[in-house]
MOPAC internal coordinates of N, CA, C and O (Angstrom, degrees):
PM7 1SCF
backbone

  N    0.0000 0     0.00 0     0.00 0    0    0    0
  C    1.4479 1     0.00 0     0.00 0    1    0    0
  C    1.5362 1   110.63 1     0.00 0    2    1    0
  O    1.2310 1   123.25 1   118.96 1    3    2    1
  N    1.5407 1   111.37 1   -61.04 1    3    2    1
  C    1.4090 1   102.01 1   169.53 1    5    3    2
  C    1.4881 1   134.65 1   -38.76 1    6    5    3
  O    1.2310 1   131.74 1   136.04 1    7    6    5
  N    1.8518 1    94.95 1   -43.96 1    7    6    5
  C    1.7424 1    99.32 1   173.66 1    9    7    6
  C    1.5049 1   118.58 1   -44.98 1   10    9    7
  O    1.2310 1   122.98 1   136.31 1   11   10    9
  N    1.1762 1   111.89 1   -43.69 1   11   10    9
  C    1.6530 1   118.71 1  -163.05 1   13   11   10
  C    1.3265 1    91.16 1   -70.01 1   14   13   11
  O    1.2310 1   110.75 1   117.73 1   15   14   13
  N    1.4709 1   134.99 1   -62.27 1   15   14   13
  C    1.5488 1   109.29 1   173.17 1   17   15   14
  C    1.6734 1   122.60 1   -45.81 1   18   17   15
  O    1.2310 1   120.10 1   152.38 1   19   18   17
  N    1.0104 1   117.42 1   -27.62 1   19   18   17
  C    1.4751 1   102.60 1  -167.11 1   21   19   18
  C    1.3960 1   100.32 1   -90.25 1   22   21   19
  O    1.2310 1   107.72 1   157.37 1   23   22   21
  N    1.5560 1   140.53 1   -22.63 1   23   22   21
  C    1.2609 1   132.16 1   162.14 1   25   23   22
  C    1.5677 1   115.54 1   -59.20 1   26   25   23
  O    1.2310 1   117.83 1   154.12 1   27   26   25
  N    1.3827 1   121.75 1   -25.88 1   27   26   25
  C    1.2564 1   115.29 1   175.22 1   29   27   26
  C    1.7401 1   115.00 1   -76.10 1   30   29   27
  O    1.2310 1   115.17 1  -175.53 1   31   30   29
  N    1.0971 1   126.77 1     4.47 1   31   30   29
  C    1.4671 1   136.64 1  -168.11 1   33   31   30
  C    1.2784 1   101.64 1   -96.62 1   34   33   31
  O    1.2310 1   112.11 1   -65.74 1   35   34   33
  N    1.4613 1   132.49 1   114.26 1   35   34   33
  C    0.6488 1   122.80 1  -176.31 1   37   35   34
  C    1.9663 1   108.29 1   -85.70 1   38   37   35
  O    1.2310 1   129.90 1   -19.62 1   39   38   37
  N    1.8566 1    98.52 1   160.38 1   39   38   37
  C    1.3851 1   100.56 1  -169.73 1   41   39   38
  C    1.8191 1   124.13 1    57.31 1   42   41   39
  O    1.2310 1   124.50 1  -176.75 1   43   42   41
  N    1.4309 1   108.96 1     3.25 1   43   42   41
  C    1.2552 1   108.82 1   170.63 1   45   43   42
  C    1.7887 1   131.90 1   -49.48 1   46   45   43
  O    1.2310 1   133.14 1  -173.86 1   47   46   45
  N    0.9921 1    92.21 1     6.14 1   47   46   45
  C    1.5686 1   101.71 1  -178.98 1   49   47   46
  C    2.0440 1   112.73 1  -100.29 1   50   49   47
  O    1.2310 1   127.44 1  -173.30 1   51   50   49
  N    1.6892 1   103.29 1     6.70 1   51   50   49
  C    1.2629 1   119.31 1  -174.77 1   53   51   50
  C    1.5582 1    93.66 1   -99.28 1   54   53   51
  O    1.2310 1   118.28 1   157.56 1   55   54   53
  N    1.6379 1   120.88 1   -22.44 1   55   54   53
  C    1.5268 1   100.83 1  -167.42 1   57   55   54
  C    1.4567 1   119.04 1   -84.22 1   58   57   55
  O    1.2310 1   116.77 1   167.79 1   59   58   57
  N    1.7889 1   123.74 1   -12.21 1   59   58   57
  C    1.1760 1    98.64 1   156.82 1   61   59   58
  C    1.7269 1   152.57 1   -98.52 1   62   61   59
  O    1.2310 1   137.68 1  -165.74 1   63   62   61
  N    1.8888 1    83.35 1    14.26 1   63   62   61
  C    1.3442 1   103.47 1   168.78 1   65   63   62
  C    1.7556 1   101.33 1   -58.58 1   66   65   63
  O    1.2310 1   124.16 1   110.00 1   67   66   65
  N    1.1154 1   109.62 1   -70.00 1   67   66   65
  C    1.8379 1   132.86 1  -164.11 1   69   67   66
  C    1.3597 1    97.84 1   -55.30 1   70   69   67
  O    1.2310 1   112.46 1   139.73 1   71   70   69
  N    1.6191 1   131.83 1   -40.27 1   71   70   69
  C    1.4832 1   104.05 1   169.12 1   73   71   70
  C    1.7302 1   112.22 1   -79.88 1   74   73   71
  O    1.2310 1   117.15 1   162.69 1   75   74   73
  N    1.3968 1   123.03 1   -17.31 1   75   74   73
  C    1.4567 1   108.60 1   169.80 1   77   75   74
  C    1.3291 1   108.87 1   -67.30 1   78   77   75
  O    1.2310 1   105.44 1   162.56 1   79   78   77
  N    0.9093 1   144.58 1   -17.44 1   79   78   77
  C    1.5143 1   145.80 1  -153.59 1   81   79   78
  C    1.5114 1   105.42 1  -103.24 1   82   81   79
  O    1.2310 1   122.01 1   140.74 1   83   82   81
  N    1.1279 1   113.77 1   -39.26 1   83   82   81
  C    2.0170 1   126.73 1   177.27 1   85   83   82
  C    1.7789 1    92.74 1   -72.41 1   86   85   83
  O    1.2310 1   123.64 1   123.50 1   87   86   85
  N    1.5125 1   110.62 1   -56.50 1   87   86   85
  C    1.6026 1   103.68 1  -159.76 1   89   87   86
  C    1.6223 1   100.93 1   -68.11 1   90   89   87
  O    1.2310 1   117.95 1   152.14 1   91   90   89
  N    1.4218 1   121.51 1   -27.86 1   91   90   89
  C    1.5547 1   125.73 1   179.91 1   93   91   90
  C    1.7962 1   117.23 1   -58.98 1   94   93   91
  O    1.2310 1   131.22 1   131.63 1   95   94   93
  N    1.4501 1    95.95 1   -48.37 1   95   94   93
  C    1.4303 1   131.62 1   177.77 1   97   95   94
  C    2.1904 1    98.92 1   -67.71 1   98   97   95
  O    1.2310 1   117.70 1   129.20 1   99   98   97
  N    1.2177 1   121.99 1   -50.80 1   99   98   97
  C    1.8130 1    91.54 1   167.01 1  101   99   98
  C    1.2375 1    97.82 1   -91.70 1  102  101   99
  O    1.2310 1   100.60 1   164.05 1  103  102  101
  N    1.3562 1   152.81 1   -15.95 1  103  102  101
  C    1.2949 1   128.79 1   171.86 1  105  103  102
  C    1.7476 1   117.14 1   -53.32 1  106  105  103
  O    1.2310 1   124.82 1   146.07 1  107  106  105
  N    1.4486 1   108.35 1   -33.93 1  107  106  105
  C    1.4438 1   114.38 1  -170.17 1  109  107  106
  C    1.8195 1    92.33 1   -58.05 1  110  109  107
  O    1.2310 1   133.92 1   108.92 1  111  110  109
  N    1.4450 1    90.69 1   -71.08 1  111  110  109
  C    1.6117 1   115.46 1  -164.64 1  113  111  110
  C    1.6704 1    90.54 1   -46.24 1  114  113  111
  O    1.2310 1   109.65 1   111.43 1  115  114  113
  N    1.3201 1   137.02 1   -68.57 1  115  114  113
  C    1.5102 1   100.24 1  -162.87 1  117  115  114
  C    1.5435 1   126.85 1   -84.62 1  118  117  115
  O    1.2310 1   124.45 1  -169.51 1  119  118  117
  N    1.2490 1   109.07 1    10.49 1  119  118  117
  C    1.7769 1   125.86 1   147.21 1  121  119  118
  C    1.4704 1    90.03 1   -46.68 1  122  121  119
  O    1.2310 1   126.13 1    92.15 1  123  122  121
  N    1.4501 1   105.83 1   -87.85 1  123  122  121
  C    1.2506 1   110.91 1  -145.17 1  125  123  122
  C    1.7649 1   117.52 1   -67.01 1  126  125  123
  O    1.2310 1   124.15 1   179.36 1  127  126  125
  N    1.5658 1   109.65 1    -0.64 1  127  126  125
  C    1.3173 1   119.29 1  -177.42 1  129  127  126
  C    1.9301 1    95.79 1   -84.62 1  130  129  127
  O    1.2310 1   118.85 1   121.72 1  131  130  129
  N    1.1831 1   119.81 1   -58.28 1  131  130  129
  C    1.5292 1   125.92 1   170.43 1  133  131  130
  C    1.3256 1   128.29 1   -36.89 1  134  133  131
  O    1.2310 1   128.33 1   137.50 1  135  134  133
  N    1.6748 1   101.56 1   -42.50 1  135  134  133
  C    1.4964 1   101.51 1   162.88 1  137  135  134
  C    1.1768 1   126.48 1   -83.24 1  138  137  135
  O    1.2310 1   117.08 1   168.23 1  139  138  137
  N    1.1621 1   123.16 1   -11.77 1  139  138  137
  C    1.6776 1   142.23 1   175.38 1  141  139  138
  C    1.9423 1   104.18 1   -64.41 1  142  141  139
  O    1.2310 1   124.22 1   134.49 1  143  142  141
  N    1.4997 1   109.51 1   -45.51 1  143  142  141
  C    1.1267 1   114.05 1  -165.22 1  145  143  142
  C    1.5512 1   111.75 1   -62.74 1  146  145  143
  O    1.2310 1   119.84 1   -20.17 1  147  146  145
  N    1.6871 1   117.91 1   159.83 1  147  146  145
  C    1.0749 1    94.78 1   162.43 1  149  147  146
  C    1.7318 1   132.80 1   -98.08 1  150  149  147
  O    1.2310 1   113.47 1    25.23 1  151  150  149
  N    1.4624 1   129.96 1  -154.77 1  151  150  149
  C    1.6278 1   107.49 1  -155.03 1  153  151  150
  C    1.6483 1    95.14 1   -90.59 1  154  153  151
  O    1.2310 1   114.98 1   133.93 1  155  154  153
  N    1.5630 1   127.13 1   -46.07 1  155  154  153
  C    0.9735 1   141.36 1   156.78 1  157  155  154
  C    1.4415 1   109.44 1   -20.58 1  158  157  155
  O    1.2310 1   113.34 1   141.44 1  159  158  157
  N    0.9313 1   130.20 1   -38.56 1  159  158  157
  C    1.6445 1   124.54 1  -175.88 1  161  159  158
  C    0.9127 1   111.69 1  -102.77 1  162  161  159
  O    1.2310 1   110.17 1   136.37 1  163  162  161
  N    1.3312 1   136.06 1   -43.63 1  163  162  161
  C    1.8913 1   133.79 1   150.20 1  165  163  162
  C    1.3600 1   102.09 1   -40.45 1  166  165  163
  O    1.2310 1   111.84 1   100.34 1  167  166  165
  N    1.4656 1   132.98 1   -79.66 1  167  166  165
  C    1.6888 1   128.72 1  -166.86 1  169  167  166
  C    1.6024 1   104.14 1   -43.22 1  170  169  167
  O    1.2310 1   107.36 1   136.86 1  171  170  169
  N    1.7753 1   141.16 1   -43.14 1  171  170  169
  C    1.3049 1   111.48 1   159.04 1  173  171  170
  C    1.2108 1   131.05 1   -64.17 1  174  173  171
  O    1.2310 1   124.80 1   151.03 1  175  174  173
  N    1.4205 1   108.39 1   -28.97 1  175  174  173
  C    1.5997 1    86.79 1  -174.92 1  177  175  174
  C    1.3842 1   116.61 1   -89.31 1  178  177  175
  O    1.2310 1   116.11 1   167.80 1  179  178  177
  N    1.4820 1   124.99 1   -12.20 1  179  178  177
  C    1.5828 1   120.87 1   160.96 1  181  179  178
  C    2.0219 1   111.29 1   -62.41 1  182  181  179
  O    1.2310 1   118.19 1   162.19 1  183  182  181
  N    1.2564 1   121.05 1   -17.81 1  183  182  181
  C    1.1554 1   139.14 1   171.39 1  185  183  182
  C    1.5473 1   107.42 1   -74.15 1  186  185  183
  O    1.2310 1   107.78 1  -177.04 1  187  186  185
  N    1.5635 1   140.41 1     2.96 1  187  186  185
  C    1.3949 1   108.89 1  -153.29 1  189  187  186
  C    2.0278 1    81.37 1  -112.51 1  190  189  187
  O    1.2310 1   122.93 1   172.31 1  191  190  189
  N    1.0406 1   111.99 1    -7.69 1  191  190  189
  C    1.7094 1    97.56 1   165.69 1  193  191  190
  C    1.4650 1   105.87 1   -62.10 1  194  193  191
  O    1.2310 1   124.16 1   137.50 1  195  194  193
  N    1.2131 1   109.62 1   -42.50 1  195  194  193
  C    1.5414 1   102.17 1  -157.17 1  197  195  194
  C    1.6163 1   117.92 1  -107.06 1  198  197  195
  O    1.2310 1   121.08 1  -145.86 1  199  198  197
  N    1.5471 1   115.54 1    34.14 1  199  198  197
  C    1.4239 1   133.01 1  -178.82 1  201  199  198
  C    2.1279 1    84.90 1   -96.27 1  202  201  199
  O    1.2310 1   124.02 1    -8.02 1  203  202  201
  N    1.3636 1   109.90 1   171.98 1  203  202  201
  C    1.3293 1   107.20 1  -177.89 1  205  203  202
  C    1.5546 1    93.03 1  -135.68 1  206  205  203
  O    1.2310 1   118.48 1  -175.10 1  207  206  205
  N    1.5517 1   120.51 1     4.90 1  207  206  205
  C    1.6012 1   107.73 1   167.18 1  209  207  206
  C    1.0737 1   128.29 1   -93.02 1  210  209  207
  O    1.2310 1   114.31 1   -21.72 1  211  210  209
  N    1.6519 1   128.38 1   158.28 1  211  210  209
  C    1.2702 1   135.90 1  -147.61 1  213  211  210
  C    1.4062 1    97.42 1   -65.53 1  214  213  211
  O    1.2310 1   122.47 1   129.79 1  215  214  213
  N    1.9611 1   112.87 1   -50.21 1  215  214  213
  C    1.4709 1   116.91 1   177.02 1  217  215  214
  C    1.1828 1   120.47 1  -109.42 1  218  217  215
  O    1.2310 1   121.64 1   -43.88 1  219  218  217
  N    1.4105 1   114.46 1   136.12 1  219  218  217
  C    1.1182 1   105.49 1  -154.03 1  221  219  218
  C    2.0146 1    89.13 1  -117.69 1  222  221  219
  O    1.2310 1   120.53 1   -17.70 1  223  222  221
  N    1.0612 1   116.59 1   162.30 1  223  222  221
  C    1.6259 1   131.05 1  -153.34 1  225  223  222
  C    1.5023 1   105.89 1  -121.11 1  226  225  223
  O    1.2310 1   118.60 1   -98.24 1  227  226  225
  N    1.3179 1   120.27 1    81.76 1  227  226  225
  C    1.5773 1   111.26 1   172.58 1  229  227  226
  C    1.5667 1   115.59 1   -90.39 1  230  229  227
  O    1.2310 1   110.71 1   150.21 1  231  230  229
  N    1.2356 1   135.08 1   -29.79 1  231  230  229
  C    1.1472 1   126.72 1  -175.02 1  233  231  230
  C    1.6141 1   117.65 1   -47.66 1  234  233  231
  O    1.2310 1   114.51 1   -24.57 1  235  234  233
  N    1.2855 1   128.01 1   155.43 1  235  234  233
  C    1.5513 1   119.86 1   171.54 1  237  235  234
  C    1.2670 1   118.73 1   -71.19 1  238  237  235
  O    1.2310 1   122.82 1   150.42 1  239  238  237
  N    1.2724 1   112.20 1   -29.58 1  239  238  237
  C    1.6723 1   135.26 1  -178.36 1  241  239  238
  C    1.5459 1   103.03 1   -54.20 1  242  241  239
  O    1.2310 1   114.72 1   119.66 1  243  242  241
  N    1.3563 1   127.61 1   -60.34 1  243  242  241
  C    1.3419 1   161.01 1   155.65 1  245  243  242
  C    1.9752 1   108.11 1   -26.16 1  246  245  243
  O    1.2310 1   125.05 1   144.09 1  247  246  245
  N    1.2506 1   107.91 1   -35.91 1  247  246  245
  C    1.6391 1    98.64 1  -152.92 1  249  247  246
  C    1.7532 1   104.01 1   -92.46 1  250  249  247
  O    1.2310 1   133.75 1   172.80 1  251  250  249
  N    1.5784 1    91.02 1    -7.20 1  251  250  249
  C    1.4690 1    94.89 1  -174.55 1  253  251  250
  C    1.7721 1   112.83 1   -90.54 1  254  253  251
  O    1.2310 1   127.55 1   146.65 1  255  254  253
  N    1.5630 1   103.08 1   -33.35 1  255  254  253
  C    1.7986 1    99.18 1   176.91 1  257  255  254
  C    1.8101 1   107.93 1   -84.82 1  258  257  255
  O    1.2310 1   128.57 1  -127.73 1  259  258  257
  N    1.1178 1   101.10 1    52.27 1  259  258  257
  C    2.3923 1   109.81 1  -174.18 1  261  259  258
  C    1.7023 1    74.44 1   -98.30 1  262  261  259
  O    1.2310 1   120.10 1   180.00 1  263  262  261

């Protein structure tokens, strides 16, 4: 049933270019946001499973009054 709508669409064979291209397009960007970061701020927040307080403190501003 669905098929028969999507054969009536015209050019429907463009929409899974445009979602590969969006999901490629934030995959790039949060590569390149991770490597941007620095290591200090990745090592807490890969750390916040294994802290045992209720609140836990990610900001940088934050890591210095612990």
């Amino acid at each position: 049933m669905l098929s028969n709508y999507l054969t009536s669409i015209e050019n429907v064979s463009v929409f899974p270019i445009i979602g590969l291209l969006i999901f490629f397009t934030i995959f790039i960007v949060i590569v390149i946001w991770v490597f941007k970061k620095d290591k200090p701020y990745m090592e807490n927040l890969a750390n916040i499973p294994l802290q045992e307080n209720d609140h836990v403190k990610i900001n940088d501003e934050n890591k210095n009054e612990k």
